[in-house]
C-alpha positions as CSV (number, residue, x, y, z in Angstrom):
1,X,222.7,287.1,173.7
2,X,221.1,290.5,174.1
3,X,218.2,288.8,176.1
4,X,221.0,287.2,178.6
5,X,222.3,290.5,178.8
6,X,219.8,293.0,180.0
7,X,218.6,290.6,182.7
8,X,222.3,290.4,183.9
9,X,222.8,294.0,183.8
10,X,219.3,294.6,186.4
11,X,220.6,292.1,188.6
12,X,223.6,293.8,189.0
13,X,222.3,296.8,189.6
14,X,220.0,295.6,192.1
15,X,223.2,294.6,194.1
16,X,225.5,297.2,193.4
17,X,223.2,300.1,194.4
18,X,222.2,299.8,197.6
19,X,226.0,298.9,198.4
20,X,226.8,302.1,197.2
21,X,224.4,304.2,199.7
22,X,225.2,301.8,202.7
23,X,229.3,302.1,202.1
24,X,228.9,306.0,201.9
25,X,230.7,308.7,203.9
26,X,228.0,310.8,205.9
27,X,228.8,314.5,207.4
28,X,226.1,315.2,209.9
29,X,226.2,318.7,211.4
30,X,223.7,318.9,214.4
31,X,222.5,322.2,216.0
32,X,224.0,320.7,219.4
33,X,224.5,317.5,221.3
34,X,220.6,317.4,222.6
35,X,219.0,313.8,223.7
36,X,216.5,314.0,220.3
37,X,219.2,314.7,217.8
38,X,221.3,312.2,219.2
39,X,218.4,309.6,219.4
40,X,217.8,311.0,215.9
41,X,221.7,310.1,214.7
42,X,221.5,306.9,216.1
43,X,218.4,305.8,214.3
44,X,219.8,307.3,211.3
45,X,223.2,305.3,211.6
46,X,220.9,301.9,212.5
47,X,219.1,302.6,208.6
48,X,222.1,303.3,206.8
49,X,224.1,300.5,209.4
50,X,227.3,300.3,207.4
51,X,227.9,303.8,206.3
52,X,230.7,306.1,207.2
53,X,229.5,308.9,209.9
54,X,231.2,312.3,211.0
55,X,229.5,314.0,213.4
56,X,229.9,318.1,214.3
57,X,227.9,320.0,216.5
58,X,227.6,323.8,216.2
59,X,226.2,324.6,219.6
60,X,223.8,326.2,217.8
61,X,225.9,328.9,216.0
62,X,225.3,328.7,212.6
63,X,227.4,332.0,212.4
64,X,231.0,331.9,212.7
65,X,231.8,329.0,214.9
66,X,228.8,327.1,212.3
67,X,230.5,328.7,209.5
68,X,233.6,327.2,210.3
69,X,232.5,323.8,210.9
70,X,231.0,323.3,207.8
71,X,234.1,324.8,205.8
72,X,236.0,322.5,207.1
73,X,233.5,319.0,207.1
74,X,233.3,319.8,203.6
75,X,237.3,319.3,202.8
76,X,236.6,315.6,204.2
77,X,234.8,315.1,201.0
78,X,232.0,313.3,201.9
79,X,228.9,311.3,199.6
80,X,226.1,313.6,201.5
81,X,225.7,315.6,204.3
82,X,222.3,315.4,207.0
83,X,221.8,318.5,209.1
84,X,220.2,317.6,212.4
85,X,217.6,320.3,213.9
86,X,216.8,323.8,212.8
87,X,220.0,325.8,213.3
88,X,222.3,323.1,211.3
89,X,219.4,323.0,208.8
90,X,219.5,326.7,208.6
91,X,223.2,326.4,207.8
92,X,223.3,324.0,205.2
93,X,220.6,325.6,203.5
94,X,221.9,329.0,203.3
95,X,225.5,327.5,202.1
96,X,223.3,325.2,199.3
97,X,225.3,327.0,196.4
98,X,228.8,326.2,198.0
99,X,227.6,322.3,198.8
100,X,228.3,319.4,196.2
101,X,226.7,317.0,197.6
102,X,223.5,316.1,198.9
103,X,222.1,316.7,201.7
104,X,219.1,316.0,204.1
105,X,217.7,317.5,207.4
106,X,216.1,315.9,210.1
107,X,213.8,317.2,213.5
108,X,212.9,320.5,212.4
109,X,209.7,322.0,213.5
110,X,208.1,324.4,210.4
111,X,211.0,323.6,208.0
112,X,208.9,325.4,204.8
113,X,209.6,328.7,207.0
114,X,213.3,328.3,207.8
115,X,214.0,326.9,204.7
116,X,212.5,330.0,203.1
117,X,214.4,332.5,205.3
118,X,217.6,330.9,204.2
119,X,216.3,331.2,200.4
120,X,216.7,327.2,199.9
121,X,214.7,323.8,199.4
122,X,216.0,320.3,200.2
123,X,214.5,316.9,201.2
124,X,213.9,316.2,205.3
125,X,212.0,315.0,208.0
126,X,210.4,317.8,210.5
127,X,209.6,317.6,213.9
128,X,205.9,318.7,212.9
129,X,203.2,316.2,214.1
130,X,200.3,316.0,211.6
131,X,197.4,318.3,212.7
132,X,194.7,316.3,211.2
133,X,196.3,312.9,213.4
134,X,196.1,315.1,216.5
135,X,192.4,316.1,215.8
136,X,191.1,312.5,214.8
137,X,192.4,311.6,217.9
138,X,191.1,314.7,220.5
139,X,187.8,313.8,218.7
140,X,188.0,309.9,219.5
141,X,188.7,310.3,222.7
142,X,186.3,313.1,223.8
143,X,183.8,312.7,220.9
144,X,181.1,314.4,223.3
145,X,183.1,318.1,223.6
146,X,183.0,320.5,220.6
147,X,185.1,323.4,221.8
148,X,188.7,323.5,221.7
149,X,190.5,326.7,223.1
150,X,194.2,327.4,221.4
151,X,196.4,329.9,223.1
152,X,198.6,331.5,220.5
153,X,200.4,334.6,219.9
154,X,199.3,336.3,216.3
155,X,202.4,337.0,214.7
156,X,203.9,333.9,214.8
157,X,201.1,331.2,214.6
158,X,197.8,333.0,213.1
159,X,198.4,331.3,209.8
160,X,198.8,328.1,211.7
161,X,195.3,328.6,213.7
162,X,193.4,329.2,210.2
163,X,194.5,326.3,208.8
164,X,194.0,324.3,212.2
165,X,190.2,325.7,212.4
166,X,189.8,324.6,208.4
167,X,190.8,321.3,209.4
168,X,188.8,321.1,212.5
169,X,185.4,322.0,211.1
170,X,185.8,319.0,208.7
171,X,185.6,317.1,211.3
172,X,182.8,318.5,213.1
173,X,185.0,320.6,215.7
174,X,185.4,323.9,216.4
175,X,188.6,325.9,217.3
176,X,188.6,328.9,219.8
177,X,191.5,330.7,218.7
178,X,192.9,332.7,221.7
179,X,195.3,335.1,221.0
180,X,198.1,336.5,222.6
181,X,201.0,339.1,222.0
182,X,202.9,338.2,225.0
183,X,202.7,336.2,228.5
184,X,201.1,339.1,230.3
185,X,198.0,338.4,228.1
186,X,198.2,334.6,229.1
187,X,196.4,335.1,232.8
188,X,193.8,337.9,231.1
189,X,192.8,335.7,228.9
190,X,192.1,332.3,231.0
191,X,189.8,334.4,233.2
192,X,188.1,336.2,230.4
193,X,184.0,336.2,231.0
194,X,183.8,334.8,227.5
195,X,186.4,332.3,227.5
196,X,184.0,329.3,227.1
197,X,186.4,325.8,225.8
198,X,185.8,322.3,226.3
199,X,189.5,321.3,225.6
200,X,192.7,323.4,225.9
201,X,195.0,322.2,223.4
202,X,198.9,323.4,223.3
203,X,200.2,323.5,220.1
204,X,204.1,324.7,219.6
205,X,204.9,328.7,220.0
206,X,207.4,330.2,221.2
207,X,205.3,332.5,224.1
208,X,204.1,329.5,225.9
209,X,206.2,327.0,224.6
210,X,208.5,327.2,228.5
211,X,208.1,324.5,230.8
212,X,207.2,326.9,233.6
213,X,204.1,328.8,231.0
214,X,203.0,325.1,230.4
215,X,202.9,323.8,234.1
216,X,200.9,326.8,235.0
217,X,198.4,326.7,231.7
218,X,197.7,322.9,233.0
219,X,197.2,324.0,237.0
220,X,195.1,326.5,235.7
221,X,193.0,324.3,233.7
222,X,192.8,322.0,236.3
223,X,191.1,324.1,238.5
224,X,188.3,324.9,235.9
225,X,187.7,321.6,235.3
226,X,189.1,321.6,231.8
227,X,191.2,318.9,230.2
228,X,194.3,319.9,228.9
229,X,195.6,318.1,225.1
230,X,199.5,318.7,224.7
231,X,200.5,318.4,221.0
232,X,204.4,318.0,220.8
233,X,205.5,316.5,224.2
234,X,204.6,313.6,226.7
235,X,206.4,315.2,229.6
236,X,203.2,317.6,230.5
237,X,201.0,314.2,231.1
238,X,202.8,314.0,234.1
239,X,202.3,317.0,235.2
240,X,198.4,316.9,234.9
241,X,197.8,317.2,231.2
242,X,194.8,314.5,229.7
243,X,196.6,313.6,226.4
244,X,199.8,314.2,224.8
245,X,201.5,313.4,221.4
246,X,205.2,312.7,220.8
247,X,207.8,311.2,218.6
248,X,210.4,308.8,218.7
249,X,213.5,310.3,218.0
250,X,215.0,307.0,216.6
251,X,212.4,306.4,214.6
252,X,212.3,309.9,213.0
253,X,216.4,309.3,212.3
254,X,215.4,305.8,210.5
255,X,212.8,307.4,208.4
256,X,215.4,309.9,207.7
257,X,217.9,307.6,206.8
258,X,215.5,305.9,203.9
259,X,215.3,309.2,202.9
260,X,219.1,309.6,202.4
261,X,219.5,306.1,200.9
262,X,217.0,307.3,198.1
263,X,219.7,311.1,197.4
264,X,222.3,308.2,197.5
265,X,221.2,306.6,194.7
266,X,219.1,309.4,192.6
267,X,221.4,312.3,193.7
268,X,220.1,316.1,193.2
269,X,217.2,314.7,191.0
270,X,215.3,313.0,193.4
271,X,212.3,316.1,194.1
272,X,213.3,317.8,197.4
273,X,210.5,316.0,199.4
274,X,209.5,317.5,203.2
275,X,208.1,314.5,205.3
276,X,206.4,314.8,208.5
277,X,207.1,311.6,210.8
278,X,205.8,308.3,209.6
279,X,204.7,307.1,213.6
280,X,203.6,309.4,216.3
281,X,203.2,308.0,219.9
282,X,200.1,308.9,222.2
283,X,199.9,309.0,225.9
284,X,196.6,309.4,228.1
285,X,196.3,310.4,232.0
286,X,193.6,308.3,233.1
287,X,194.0,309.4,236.7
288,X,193.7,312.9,235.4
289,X,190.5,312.1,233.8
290,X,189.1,310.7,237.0
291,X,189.3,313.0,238.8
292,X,188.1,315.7,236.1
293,X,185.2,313.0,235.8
294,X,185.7,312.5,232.0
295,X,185.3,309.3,230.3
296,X,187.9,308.6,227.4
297,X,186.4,306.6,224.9
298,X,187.6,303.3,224.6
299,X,188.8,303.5,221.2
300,X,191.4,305.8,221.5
301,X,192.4,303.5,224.4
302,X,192.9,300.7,222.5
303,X,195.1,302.7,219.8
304,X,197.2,304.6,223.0
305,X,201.1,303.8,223.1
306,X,200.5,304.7,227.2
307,X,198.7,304.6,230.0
308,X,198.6,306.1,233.3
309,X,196.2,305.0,235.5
């Protein structure tokens, strides 16, 4: 009898489990109503398809009006509760103590540094993508240049460049840090005597991170001949940069949504576990290169999501 049993009792858990994390109710708080978190809800609500979703946006006040919101999701009672983008994650991080439930944040850029402002760790997916994918593939496509010049202001990013440069001279690359304090230093530095780069490569920060900063960084490059890498945003490619990296917002929300089906079912003792996205997209400018007179290997090529040509 005992043998018949504990077979039984694994099949039935094997059933009754995963019916348990689809048939759940779901608070999501999102920072605002944005295309990517809403791309990002909708690929969450495709992975957990036959869950019960309430959506609240904060307009990114995670103050009073955020405050509110969440004091008043939370009497709805719900199975677990995903924050979408970094002022909702904020939110529900610094209100951990006062939350029951689980909970899991999605398309945050840097969540170990938010997170630690708000004195709290649970499982996500950020917005960060991978360093060492962007420099495999800068170093595919232009395995002949060395030199890559990052703009960055020091307070907010030197950390980031010292890890980057680490990572880059494992592969045989060499990062040109160039720092900045603010936007007035951006045009000193571009026409510097000794700045000397193969590559300019954008990484996120908040001094050049505008879409007027980034237009001009690319016209400027241009005109020196030097090919511009963007690493968080295929827009730019349009507007003259070589190569660009982005995410699928979708995507990131189904990743996210494995993530949630796993707190479903193992609750607060499943480690809290930060992922960075599972699939990032590339896009290269072949007209841009052209006219630059740079040849783009063929191998990155062959693994790009996009062309222009």
């Amino acid at each position: 009898m005992k043998h018949i049993l504990i077979p039984f009792i694994f099949i039935i858990s094997i059933i009754i489990y995963p019916s348990i994390a689809f048939s759940s109710e779901v608070i999501i708080i999102k920072s605002s109503d944005i295309i990517p978190y809403q791309r990002a809800i909708e690929g969450f609500k495709k992975g957990l398809s036959k869950a019960s979703c309430k959506e609240y946006s904060i307009d990114e006040d995670y103050k009073d009006l955020g405050q509110s919101i969440l004091e008043r999701s939370l009497k709805k009672k719900g199975d677990l509760i995903l924050a979408v983008g970094p002022q909702a994650a904020y939110l529900v991080g610094k209100n951990t103590s006062s939350i029951p439930i689980p909970k899991v944040f999605t398309v945050v850029r840097n969540p170990e540094k938010l997170l630690k402002r708000c004195n709290a760790l649970y499982p996500g997916v950020s917005q960060n993508i991978p360093i060492g994918f962007q420099l495999e593939r800068i170093k595919l496509g232009f395995p002949k240049k060395k030199k890559i010049g990052v703009l960055y202001t020091q307070k907010e990013n030197q950390q980031n460049i010292d890890y980057i440069s680490r990572m880059a001279l494992d592969l045989g690359l060499l990062i040109i840090g160039l720092p900045i304090t603010s936007q007035k230093d951006i045009s000193k530095v571009l026409n510097s005597p000794k700045f000397d780069i193969e590559i300019l490569w954008i990484i996120p920060d908040r001094t050049i991170g505008s879409e007027k900063i980034i237009k001009y960084l690319i016209k400027t490059m241009l005109r020196k001949k030097t090919p511009v890498v963007v690493g968080f945003s295929e827009e730019f490619v349009e507007e003259g940069a070589i190569l660009s990296f982005y995410l699928d917002y979708q995507e990131i929300g189904e990743q996210t949504a494995e993530l949630a089906q796993k707190l479903l079912l193992e609750g607060t003792s499943l480690t809290p576990v930060i992922q960075e996205p599972f699939k990032v997209r590339t896009i290269v400018n072949l007209k841009v290169a052209g006219k630059l007179g740079i040849a783009i290997s063929d191998d990155l090529l062959k693994s790009t999501n996009e062309v222009i040509k």
